[in-house]
N, C-alpha and C positions, 0 to 999 in steps of 0.2 A: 151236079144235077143232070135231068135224063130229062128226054122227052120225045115221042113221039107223035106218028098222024094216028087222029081217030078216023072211021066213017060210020055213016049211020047206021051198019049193023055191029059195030063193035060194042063191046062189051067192058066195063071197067072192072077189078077186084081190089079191092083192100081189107085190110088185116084190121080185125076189130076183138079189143082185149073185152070182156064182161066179168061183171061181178057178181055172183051170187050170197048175197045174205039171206039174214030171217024175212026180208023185206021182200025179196025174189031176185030177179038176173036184173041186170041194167047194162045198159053198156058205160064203159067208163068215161069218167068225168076228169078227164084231164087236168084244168086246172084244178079244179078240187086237191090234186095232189101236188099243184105242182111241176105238172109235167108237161112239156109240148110234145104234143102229138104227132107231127112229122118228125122232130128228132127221134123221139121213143120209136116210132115204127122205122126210121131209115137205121138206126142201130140194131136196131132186132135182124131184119135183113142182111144188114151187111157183117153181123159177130153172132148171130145165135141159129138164124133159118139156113142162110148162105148159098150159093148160086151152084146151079148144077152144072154149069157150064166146065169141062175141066179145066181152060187156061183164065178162069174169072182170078180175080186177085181178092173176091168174097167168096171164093171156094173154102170149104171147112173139111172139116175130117166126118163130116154125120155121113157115113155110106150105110148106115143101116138104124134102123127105126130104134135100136136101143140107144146109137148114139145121138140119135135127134133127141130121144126125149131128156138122156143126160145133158147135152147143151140146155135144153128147156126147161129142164128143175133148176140145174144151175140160175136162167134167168131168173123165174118165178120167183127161185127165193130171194134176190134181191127184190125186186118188184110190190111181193107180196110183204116186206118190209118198210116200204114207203108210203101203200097204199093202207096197213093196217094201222099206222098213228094216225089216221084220220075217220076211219072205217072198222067201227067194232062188229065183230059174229060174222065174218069174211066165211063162205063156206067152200068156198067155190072161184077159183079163176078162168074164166075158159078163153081159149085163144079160135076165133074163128075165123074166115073168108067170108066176105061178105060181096055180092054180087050186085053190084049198082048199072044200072041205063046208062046210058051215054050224054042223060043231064045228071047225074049223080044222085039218084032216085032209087032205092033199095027195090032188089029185084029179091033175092034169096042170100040164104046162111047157109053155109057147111062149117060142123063143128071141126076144128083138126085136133082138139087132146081139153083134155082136164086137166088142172091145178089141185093137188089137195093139199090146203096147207099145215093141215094135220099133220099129215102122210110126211109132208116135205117133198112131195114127186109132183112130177109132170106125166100125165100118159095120154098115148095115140088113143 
């Protein structure tokens, strides 16, 4: 585990996975599938995003946006396998940052890629 000082202009981010069906975008439901939320995102980070640091020990090989998004299809398609026995007409997974206050109060989204799981890809 990590942790940090905040102050009062700091800024929080975390990773938030959405689901698009016929129904619209949502953000995911966690249990619904199954899944704890801090695990799911401390694994994504430390085996699929990975740190840009070069002596991190979650350094990965993604030096370039094709291999980020092949780490990320990789994921998806497990992911997009767990969350569609429970979730029919899945059209969509998006992976984005989302931008919370320093009481944990959503400030903004930036999308970083799409899931298709048509396609079977991940893209920037």
């Amino acid at each position: 585990m990590f942790g940090h000082y905040i102050t009062n202009e700091d800024e929080l981010a975390t990773l938030s996975f959405l689901i698009e069906t016929d129904n619209g975008i949502e953000k995911m439901d966690y249990d619904k599938y199954g899944l704890w939320e801090v695990r799911l995102k401390r694994f994504y980070f430390s085996n699929v995003y990975g740190s840009s640091e070069p002596n991190s020990p979650q350094r990965n090989t993604r030096t370039t946006q094709e291999a980020f998004e092949k780490n990320n299809t990789v994921f998806f398609n497990h992911l997009y396998e767990i969350i569609s026995q429970e979730t029919c007409n899945i059209r969509r997974i998006y992976l984005a940052m989302d931008r919370l206050s320093k009481d944990g109060d959503f400030v903004s989204r930036k999308n970083i890629g799409i899931y298709n799981p048509q396609g079977q890809r991940f893209k920037m």
